[in-house]
Backbone bond lengths (Angstrom), bond angles and torsions (degrees), N, CA, C in turn:
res aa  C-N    CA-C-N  psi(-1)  N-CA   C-N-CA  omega(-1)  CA-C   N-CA-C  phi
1 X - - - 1.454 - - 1.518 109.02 -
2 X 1.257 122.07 125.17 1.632 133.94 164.79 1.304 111.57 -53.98
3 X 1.211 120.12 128.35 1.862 127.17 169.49 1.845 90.33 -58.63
4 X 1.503 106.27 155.81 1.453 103.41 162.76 1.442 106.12 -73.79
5 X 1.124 110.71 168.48 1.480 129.68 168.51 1.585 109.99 -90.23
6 X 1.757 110.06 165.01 1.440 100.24 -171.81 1.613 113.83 -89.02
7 X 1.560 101.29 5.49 1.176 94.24 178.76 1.772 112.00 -101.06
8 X 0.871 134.23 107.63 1.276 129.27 -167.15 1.349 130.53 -68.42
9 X 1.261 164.39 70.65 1.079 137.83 -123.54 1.968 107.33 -153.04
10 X 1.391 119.69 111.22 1.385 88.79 -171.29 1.867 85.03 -118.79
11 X 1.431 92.19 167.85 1.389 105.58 168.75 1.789 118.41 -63.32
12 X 1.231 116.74 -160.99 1.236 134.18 174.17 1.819 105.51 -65.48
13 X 1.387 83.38 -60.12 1.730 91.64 -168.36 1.507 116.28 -83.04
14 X 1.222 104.22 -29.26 1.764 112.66 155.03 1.752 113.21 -39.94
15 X 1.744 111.53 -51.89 1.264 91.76 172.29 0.756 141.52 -124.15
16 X 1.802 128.34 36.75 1.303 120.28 117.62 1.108 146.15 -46.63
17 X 0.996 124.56 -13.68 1.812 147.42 -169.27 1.672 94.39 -106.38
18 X 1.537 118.61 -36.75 1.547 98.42 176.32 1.500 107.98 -83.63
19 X 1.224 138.35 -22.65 1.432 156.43 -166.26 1.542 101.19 -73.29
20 X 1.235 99.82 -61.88 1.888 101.77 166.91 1.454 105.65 -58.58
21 X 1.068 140.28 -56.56 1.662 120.07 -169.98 1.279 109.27 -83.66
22 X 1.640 134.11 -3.94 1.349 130.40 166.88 1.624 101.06 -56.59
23 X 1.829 97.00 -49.98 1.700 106.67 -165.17 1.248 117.21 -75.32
24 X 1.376 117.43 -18.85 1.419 121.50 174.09 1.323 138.55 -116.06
25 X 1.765 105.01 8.44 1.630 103.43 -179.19 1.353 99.52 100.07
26 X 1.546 122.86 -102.33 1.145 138.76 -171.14 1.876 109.69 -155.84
27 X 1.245 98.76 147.75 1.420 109.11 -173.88 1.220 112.08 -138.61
28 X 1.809 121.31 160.30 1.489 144.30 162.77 1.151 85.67 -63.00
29 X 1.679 104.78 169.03 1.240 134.24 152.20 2.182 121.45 -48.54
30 X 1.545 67.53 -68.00 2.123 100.59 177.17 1.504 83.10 -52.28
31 X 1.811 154.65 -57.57 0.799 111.36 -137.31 1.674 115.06 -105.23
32 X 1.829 93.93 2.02 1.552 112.64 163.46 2.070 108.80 -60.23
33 X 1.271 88.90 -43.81 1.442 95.36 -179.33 1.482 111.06 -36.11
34 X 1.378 101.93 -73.92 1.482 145.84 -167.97 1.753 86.00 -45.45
35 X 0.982 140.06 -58.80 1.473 133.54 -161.13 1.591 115.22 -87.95
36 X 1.545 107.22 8.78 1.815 120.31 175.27 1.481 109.27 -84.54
37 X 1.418 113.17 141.55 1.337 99.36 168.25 1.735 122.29 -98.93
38 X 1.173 121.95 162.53 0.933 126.52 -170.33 1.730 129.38 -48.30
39 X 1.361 132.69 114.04 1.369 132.40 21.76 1.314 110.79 -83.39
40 X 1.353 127.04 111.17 1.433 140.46 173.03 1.574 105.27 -51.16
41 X 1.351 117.45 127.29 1.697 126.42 158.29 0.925 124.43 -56.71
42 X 1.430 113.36 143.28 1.835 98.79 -165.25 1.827 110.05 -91.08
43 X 1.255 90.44 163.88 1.452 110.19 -167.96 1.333 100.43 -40.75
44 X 1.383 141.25 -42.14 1.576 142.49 -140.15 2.192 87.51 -91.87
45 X 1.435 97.48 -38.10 1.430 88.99 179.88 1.336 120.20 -62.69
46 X 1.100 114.02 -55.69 2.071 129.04 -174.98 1.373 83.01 -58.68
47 X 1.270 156.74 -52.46 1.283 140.17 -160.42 1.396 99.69 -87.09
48 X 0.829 156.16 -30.65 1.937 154.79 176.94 0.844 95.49 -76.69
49 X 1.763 139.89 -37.71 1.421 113.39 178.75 1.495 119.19 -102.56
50 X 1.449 112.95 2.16 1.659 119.84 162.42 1.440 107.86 -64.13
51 X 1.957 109.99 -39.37 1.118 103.42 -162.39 1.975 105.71 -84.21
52 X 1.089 107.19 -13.48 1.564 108.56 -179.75 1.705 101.70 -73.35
53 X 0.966 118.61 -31.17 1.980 137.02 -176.36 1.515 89.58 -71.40
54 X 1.226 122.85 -41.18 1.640 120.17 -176.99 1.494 104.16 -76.26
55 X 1.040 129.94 -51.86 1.511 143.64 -177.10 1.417 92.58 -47.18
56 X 1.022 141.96 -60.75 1.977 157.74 -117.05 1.626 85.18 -114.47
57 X 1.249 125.55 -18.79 1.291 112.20 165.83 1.846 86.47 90.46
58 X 1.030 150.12 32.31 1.460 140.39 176.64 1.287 110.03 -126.41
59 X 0.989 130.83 2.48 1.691 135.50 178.97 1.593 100.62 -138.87
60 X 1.568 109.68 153.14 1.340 112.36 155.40 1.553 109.57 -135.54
61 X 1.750 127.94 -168.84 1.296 119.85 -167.72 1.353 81.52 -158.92
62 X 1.531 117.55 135.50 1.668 136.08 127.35 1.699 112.19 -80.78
63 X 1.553 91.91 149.73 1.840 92.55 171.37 1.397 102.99 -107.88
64 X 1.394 102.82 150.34 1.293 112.39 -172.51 1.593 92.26 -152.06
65 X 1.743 104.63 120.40 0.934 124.57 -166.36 1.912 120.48 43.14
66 X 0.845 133.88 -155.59 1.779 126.96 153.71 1.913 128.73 -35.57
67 X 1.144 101.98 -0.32 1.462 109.07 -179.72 1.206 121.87 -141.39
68 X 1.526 139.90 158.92 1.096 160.83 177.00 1.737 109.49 -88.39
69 X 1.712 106.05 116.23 1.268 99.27 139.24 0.999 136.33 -115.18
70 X 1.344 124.44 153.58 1.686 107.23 -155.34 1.592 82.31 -126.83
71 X 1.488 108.33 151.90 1.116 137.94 167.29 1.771 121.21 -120.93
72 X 1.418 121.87 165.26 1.353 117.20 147.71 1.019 162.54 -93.81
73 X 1.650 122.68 139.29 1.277 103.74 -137.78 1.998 97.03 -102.48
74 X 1.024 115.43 -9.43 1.344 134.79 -176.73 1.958 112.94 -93.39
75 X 1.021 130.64 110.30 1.621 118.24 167.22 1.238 107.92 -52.79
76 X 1.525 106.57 156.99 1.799 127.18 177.59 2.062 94.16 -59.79
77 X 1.205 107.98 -23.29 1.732 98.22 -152.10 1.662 100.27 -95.95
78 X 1.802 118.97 12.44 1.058 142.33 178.30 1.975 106.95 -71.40
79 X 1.790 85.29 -62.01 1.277 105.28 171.73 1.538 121.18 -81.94
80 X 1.527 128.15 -26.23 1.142 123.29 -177.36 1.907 127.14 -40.19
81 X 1.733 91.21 -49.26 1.481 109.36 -177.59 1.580 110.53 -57.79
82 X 1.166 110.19 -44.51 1.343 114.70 -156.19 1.728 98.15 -86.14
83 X 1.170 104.26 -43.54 1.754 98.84 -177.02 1.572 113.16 -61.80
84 X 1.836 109.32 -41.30 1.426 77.26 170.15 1.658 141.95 -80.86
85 X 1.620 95.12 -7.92 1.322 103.27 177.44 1.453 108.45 -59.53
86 X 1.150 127.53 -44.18 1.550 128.72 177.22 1.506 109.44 -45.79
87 X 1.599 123.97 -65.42 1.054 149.99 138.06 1.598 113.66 12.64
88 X 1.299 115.44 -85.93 1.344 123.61 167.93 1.501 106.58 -65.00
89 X 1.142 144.96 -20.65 1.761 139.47 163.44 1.725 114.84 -60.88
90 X 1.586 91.35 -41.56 1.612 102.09 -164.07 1.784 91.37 -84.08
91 X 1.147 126.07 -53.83 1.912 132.38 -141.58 1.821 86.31 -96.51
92 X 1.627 125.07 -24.86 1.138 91.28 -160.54 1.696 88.45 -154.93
93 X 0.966 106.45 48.25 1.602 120.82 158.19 1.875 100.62 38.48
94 X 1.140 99.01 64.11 1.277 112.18 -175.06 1.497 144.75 46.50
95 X 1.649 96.47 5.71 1.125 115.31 -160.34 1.824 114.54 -113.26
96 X 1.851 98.72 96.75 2.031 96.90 -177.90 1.567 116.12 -50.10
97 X 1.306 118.50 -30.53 1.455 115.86 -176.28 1.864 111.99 -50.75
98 X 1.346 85.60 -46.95 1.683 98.20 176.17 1.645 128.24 -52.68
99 X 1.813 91.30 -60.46 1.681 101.23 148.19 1.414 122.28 -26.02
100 X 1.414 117.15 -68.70 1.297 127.89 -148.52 1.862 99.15 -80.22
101 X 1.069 103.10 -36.03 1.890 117.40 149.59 1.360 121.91 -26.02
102 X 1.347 91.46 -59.02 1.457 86.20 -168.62 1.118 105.06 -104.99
103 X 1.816 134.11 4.38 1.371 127.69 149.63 1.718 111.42 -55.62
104 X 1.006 116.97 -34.87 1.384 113.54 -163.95 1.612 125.96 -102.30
105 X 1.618 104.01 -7.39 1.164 114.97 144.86 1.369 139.85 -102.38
106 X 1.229 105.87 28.94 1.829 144.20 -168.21 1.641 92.75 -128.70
107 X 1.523 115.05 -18.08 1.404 112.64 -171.81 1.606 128.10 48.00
108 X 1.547 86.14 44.94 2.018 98.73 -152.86 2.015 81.15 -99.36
109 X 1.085 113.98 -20.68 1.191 112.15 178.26 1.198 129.41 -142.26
110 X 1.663 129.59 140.73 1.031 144.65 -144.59 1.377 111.29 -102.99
111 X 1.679 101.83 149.94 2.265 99.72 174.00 1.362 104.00 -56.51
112 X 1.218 139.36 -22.37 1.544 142.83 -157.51 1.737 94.14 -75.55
113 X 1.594 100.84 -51.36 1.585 102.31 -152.74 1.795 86.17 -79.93
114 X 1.280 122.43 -33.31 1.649 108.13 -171.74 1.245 116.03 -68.19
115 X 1.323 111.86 -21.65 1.780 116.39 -179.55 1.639 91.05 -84.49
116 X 1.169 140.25 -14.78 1.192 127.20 -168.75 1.783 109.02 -98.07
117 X 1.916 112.69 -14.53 0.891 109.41 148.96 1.268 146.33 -92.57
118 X 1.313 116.94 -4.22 1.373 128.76 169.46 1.171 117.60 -90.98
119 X 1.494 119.59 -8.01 1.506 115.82 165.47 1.848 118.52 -91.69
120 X 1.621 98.90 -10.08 1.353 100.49 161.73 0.950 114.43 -82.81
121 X 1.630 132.23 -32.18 1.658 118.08 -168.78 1.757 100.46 -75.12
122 X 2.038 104.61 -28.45 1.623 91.24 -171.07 1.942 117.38 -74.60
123 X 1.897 101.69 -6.22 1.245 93.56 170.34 2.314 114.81 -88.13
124 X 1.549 95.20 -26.85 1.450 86.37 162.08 1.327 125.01 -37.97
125 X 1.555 114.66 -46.34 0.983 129.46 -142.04 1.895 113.37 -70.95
126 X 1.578 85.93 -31.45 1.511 111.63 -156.34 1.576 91.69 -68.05
């Protein structure tokens, strides 16, 4: 198994498959299936890309009975930082003010939560 790298980075389908085992502990294959919506990916895919998530050092697996469940071996808040930093590079020309712009004219965020971030940057600050 490969250590992850420090750059973290998963695809599309990488994170659904990490999103389900954030939310569930650890999972089968069949029961990644089972939680897709329709047209479901076929079995050979969710398993090629569990097993590339195993390779990348971000998943691991116990066997239990004839099968693998694999769990994660990395927290969601591993990837959080880094995806949105990309995020705000790619959607908003590098710039969080802009982000946070268009959170609040998306009404995705509240005066409560902005006073709750400016009193963290003014305790960083201290």
């Amino acid at each position: 198994m490969k250590k992850h790298k420090d750059t973290l980075k998963l695809t599309e389908k990488e994170s659904e498959i990490m999103s389900m085992l954030w939310e569930t502990g650890g999972m089968f294959v069949r029961e990644m299936l089972e939680r897709y919506p329709e047209p479901k990916p076929h079995v050979n895919t969710v398993s090629t890309t569990v097993r590339i998530l195993e390779e990348k050092g971000y998943v691991g697996h116990e066997q239990v009975g004839g099968s693998y469940r694999y769990h994660a071996l990395l927290p969601a808040s591993a990837f959080a930082g880094k995806s949105f930093a990309r995020m705000i590079k790619t959607f908003f020309m590098g710039s969080a003010s802009a982000a946070v712009s268009a959170l609040v004219e998306q009404e995705q965020i509240s005066v409560e939560e902005l006073k709750e971030i400016i009193n963290m940057i003014e305790k960083k600050e201290d």
